[in-house]
N, C-alpha and C positions, 0 to 999 in steps of 0.2 A: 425497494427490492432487497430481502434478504438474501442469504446462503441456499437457504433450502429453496427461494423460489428459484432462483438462477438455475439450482442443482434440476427442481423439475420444467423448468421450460427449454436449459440445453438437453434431457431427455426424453420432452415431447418431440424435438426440433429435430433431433439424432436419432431416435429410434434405440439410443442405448439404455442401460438399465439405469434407474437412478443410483444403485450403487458401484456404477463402474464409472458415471459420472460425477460423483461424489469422489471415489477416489483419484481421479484424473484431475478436479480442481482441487483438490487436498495436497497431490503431489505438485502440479503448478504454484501455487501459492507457498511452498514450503521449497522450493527451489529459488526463487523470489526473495526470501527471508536468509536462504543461506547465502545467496551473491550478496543481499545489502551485508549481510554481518560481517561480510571476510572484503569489502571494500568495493565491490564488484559494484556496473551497471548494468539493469537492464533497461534494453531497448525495443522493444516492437515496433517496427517501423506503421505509423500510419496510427496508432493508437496512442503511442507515448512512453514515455522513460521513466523505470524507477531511478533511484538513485540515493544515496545520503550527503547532509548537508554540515555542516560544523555550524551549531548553533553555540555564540562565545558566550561567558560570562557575564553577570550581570548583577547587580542589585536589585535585592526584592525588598518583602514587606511580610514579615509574617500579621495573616488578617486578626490573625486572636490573639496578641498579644500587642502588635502596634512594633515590633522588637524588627532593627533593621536586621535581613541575612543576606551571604552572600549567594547566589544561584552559581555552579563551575557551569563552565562550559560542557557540551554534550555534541553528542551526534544523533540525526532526527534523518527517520526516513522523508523522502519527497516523491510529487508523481507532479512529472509536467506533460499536459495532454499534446499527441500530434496533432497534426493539422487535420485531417482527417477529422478525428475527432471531433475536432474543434469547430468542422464543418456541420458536422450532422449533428450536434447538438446549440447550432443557432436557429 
């Protein structure tokens, strides 16, 4: 499932427009994006948590040249499923 089916099967399911629900998961999703950027988590209980992880440092490999580099460390978003979740999709 993409964006847009989402967008039209919460506006079959709702009775709202596809564009009032297209803005409604644009702004949830962009709410989302600015709690992980500024350190924040979220949580929906029963669904599951965003959150960010510190992925450290590492040694790679560049593939086209064979030439060792170093990777720095980063920050990577995460989602760990609730239980709930984790229920209905066994």
């Amino acid at each position: 499932m993409n964006k847009t089916d989402l967008v039209n099967n919460i506006s079959a399911k709702s009775g709202m427009t596809k564009k009032d629900v297209e803005a409604v998961l644009n702004n949830f999703l962009g709410e989302i994006t600015t709690a992980l950027s500024s350190g924040d988590k979220v949580q929906l209980i029963g669904f599951g948590t965003f959150e960010t992880r510190k992925r450290s440092g590492r040694t790679g490999r560049n593939p086209q040249t064979g030439n060792t580099i170093t990777i720095p460390e980063s920050k990577v978003p995460a989602f760990k499923a609730g239980n709930k979740l984790k229920d209905a999709v066994k």
